[in-house]
C-alpha positions as CSV (number, residue, x, y, z in Angstrom):
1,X,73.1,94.9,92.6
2,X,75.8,96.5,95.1
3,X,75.8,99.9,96.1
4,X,77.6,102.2,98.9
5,X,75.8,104.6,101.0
6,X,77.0,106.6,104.1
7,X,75.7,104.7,106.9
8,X,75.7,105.4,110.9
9,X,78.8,104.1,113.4
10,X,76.2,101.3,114.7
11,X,75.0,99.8,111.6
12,X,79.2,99.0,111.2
13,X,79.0,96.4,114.5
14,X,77.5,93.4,113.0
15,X,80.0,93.2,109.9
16,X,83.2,94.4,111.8
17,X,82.4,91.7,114.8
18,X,82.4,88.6,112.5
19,X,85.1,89.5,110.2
20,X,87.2,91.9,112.8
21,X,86.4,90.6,115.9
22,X,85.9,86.9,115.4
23,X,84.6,85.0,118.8
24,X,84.7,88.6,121.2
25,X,81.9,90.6,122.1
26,X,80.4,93.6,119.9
27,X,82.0,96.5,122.1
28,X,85.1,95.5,120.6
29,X,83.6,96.9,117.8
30,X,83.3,100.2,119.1
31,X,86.5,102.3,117.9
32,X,87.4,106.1,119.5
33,X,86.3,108.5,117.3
34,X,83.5,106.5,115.5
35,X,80.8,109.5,116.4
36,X,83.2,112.5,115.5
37,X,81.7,114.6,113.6
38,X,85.1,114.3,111.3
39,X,84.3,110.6,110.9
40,X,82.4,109.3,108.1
41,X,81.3,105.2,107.5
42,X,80.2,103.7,104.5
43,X,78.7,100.7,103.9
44,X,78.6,98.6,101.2
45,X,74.7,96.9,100.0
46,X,73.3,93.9,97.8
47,X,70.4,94.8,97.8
48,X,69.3,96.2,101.5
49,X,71.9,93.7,103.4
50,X,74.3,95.3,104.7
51,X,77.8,93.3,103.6
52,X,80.4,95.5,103.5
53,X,82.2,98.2,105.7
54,X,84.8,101.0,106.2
55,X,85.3,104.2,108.1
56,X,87.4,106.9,107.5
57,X,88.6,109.0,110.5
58,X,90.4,112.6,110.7
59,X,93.5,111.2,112.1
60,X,97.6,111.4,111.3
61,X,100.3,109.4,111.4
62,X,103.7,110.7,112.4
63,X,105.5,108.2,109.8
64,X,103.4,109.7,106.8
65,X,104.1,113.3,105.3
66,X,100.7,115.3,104.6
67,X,99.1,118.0,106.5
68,X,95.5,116.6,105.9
69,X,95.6,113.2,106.8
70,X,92.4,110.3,106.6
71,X,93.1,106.8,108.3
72,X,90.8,104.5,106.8
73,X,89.3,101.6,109.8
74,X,87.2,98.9,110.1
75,X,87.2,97.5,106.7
76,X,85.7,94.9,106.7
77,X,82.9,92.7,104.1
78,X,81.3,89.2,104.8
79,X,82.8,86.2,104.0
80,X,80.1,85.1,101.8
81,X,80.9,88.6,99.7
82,X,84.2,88.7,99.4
83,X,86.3,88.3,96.4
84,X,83.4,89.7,94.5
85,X,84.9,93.6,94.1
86,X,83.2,94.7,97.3
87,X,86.2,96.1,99.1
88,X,87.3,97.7,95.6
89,X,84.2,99.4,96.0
90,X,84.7,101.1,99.7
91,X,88.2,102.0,99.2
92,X,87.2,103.9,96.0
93,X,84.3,105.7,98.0
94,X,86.8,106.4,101.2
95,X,89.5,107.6,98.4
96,X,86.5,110.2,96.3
97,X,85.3,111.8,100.0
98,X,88.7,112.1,101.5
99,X,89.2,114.3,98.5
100,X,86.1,116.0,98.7
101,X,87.8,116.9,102.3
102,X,91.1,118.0,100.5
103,X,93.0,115.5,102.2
104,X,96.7,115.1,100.9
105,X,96.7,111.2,101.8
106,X,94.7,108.2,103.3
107,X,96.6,105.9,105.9
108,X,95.9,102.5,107.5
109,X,97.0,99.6,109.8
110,X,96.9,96.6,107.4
111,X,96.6,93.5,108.4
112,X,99.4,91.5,107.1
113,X,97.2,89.3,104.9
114,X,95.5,92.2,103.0
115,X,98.8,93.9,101.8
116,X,98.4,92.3,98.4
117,X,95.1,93.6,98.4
118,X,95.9,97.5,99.1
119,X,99.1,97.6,96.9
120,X,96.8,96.8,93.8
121,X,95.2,99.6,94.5
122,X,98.2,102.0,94.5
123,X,99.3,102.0,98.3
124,X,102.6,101.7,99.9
125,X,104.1,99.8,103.0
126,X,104.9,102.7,105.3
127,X,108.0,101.0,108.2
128,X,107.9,97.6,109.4
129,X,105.4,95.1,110.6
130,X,104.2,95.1,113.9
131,X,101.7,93.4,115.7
132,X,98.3,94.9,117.6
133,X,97.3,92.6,120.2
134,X,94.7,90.4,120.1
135,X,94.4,91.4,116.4
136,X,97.7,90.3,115.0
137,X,100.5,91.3,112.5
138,X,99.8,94.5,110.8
139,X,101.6,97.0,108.3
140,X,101.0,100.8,107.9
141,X,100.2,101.6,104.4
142,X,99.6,104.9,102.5
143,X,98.3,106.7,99.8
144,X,98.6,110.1,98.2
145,X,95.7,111.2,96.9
């Protein structure tokens, strides 16, 4: 049985190294702004394991209109759980708190093979793709909510 539950900056590390940060060290795990009061993680469960990730993060982008703005981070679930609804799950979460917040849109640097992915669920390709270093090619996407 899966379920998502707020869960600390910390318990993110071991799912965002392995799927995130294959092959380099657990501080590149750490993001700015992961303890801000304004940031919130959730975590996705089977059971008690911990498989799934995602943190959303009081933050705008100067390409997206909206004066309350969200960017969703660090999404992330296990290779052994994915393809099974899991990230479905998280973005859903991510979508019901920003709301809670009265945010006007969620925004996010996707990586260029989980575009597919977020348009299904209703987001748009915001500019052109670029790359983050040592991370690779990436696409800002949005959502009004």
């Amino acid at each position: 049985m899966y379920s998502v539950k707020q869960i600390s900056s910390q318990e993110t590390y071991p799912v965002r190294q392995p799927v995130l940060r294959p092959e380099k060290p657990i501080e590149s795990c750490i993001f700015p702004g992961d303890d801000l009061p304004s940031t919130t993680h959730f975590g996705v469960f089977d059971n008690n394991n911990l498989v799934g990730i995602a943190s959303l993060f009081r933050s705008s982008s100067p390409d997206i209109k909206g004066s309350t703005q969200y960017q969703l981070r660090g999404m992330a679930v296990l290779a052994t759980h994915q393809k099974k609804g899991l990230g479905d799950m998280l973005l859903s979460a991510a979508e019901k708190h920003a709301a809670n917040l009265n945010a006007d849109v969620i925004w996010f640097n996707a990586r260029e093979v989980a575009v597919g992915f977020y348009k299904k669920a209703g987001y748009e390709i915001a500019g052109d793709i670029f790359t983050i270093p040592d991370v690779g090619p990436h696409y800002v996407m949005f959502k009004y909510i």
